[in-house]
Each structure stands twice: as structure tokens, then as C-alpha cells.
C-alpha positions, -999 to 999 in steps of 0.1 A, spaced: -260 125 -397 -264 96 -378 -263 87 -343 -230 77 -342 -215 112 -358 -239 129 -331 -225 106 -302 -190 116 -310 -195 153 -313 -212 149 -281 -181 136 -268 -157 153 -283 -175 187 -270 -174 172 -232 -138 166 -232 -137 196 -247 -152 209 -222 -133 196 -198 -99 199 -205 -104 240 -208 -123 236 -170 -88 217 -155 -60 232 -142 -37 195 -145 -18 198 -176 -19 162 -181 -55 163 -177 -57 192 -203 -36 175 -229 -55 139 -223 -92 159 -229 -79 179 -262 -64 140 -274 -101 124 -264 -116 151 -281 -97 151 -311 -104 114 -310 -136 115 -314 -135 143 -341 -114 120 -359 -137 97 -357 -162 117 -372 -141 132 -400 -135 99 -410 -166 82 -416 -179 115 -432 -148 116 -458 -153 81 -468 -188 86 -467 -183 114 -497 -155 91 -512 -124 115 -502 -104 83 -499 -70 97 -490 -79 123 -465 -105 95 -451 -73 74 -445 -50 105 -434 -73 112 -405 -79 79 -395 -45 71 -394 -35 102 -368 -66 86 -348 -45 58 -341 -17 80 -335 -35 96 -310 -44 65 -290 -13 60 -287 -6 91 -271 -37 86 -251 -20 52 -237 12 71 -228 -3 99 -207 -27 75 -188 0 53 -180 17 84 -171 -11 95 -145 -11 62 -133 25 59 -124 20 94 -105 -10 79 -91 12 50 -79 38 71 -65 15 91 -46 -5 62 -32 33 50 -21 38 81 -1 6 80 16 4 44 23 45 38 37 57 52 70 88 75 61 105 64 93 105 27 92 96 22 55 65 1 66 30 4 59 14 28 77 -22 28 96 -40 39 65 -27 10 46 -41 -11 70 -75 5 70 -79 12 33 -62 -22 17 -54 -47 37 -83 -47 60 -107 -53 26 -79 -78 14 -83 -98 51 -122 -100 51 -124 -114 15 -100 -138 33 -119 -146 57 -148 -150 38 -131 -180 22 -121 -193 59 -86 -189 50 -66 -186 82 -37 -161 87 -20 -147 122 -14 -112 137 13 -106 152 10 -74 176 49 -59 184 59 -33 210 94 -21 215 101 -23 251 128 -2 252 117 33 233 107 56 265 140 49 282 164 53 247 141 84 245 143 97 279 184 92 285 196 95 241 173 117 231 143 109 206 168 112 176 184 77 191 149 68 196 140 72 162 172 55 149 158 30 171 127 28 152 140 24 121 161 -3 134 129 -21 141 115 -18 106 145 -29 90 141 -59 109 109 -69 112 115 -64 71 144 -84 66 120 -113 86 93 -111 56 82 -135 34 77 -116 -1 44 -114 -14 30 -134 17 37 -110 46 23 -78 59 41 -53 83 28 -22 95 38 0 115 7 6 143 15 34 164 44 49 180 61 19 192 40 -4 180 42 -27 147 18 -54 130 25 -83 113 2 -100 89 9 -135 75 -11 -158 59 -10 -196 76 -29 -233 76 -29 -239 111 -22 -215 140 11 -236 151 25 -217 122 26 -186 142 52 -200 166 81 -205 140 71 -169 127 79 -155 163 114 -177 163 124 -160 136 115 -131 142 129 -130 181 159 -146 164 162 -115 138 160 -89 170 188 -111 188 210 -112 155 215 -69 160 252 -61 168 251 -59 203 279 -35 199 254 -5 187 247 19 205 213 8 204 198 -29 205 159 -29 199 141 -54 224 101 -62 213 75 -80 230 56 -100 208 20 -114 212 -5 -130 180 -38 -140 174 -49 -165 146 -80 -165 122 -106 -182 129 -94 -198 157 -86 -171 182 -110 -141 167 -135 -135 139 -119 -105 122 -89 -84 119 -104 -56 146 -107 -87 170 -74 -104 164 -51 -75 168 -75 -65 201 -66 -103 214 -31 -98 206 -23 -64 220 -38 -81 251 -14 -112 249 14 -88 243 9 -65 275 9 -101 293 42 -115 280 55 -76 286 47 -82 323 63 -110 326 97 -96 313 90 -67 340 90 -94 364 117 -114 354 139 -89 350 144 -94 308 136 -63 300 164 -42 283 167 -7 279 192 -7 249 
């Protein structure tokens, strides 16, 4: 035999191997159609080999049968795959990216961006009203409240363009890419203008304070930028305390 008969019985025998070791059935029926693969590959080129024609053609024909197969259950896994990722990367409450999308994609997304000296805003969000909707509704209201938020801040995003993430408790991100940091003030319009849009007869009306910081101009990197505007956030918060504008739904 040659090397290649010997490479694919050495194959065959690992996915053997390890489709008898897994306890996924997918993963069991993908390793007996890899290792039948590669038999089939071998069966071949030995039934030609000893001119057995037909059968030569037989076999290789169920070997492309089989890749087909093999297609259908990895596209299979990876829709699971994408389902799962879904649930571990969305806030349930809000329907928002959650923390660990931040950390795990976006954040490696942003630095390739910032690598080219692309610029691009964060917007930091707080709901200034949560404790007290808490405190005097109950938290159920508060977390009606909270999904109130998401839906907003999602109705306010530009599709394939904008990131929103919900941060903490009561606290939200916006990523968006921009050209020049001026940008960031028409983003807050619209996004003050969605949050004043809310039927005012709801039980519940959602008031935000909103601070940003923009790459390069205002911070280095995303740790930097959301640091900045948490800080410019607390500072416009203050200044609602003090003026009085700051409802408790």
C-alpha cells in the first residue's frame, strides 16, 4: 500500500476513535461519516486498482453521498453553535448585548479599529430613575422599566453600524462608528428625542443621563473611553440633581 491508503486508515481509525469516545450524538454520527469517508476512499483506489470497475464506482459514489451528509450535520452544529453563542452573548431582559459580548467581540472588533485610526464614540447611559421605580413599584416595574430602555435605545440604532450593550444594572453602552466626534452630538438628539417620544401616559417613563467619549480624540482605547464617559455622565447627572430635571417616572 501506499501512503495515501495508510494516511486514510489512519484517519479513518481516529475518527473512529473518536466518535465511540463522545457522548454528542451529532458528534458520533459526524466521526462514523469521516471515517467511513476515508474508508471509502481507500476501497476505492484499491477496487480500481484490481480493475473491479463497478464496485470502484459504487463506493466512490456513496463517498460523495456522504459529504454531503457531512455538510448537513456541520451546518447543523454550527447553527446550535450560533444559537448558543446568542444566548450567551444577549441580555434576556433588554435584548441587548450583554458584558461578555463586549469583552469577547466587540472589544477585539474596536482595537482592529483603532489600529486603522478609524474613529467611533461611546456613549455611556444611566437610567436616573430605577432606584426610586424600584423603591415605590417594586423591581417588577423596575424591570419593565428596563426593558423599556432597551427597546429604545434599539429602535435609535443604525443597523449594522451600531453597538448597544447593556453595561450593568442600570447602565447601557452605545458603540457607533463616526468621522469626526461632532457626530456624537446628533446621535445624543436622537437618542434624548427617542426617551422623550415614550407615552407619557405609562405608568412608567424612563429618564437617562447620557455622557460619550470619542476615538482618538478623547481616549486611546475602548477601556479609556467608556472610563471618560462614565465620568462625563455622573457630571451631566449632577447637574439634573441640581436643576431639578430629574424624574422619577
Amino acid at each position: 500500500m501506499d501512503w495515501g491508503s495508510y494516511i486514510n486508515i489512519v484517519l479513518a481509525s481516529i475518527f473512529l476513535l473518536v466518535g465511540l469516545l463522545s457522548k454528542n450524538s451529532i458528534f458520533r454520527k459526524l466521526s462514523a461519516l469521516y471515517s467511513f469517508y476515508f474508508l471509502s476512499l481507500l476501497a476505492t483506489d484499491r477496487l480500481f486498482a484490481v480493475n473491479i470497475h463497478i464496485a470502484g464506482y459504487v463506493v466512490s459514489t456513496m463517498s460523495y453521498i456522504v459529504l454531503i451528509l457531512i455538510y448537513f450535520y456541520n451546518y447543523k452544529l454550527i447553527r446550535i453553535q450560533r444559537k448558543f453563542l446568542r444566548k450567551e452573548y444577549i441580555d434576556p431582559l433588554t435584548g441587548l448585548y450583554n458584558r461578555h459580548f463586549l469583552q469577547e467581540i466587540a472589544k477585539p472588533e474596536l482595537r482592529a479599529t483603532e489600529e486603522l485610526s478609524r474613529g467611533y464614540v461611546v456613549f455611556f447611559m444611566d437610567v436616573d430613575n430605577l432606584k426610586d421605580i424600584n423603591d415605590t413599584k417594586g423591581h417588577y416595574m423596575g424591570d419593565m422599566l428596563l426593558s423599556i430602555v432597551g427597546e429604545t435605545i434599539r429602535k435609535t440604532l443604525r443597523k449594522g453600524l451600531d453597538i448597544a450593550i447593556r453595561y450593568g444594572g442600570d447602565e447601557f453602552l452605545l458603540i457607533a462608528p463616526i468621522k469626526v466626534c461632532s457626530e456624537a452630538l446628533t446621535i445624543v438628539h436622537r437618542l434624548e428625542a427617542s426617551f422623550d417620544s415614550i407615552d407619557g401616559a405609562q405608568e412608567i417613563k424612563p429618564s437617562v443621563s447620557i455622557g460619550f467619549a470619542c476615538f482618538p480624540e478623547d481616549g486611546k482605547d475602548l477601556d479609556e473611553l467608556i472610563r471618560i464617559a462614565d465620568q462625563r455622565m455622573y457630571s451631566i447627572k449632577r447637574k439634573k440633581k441640581t436643576s431639578g430635571d430629574f424624574h422619577k417616572g
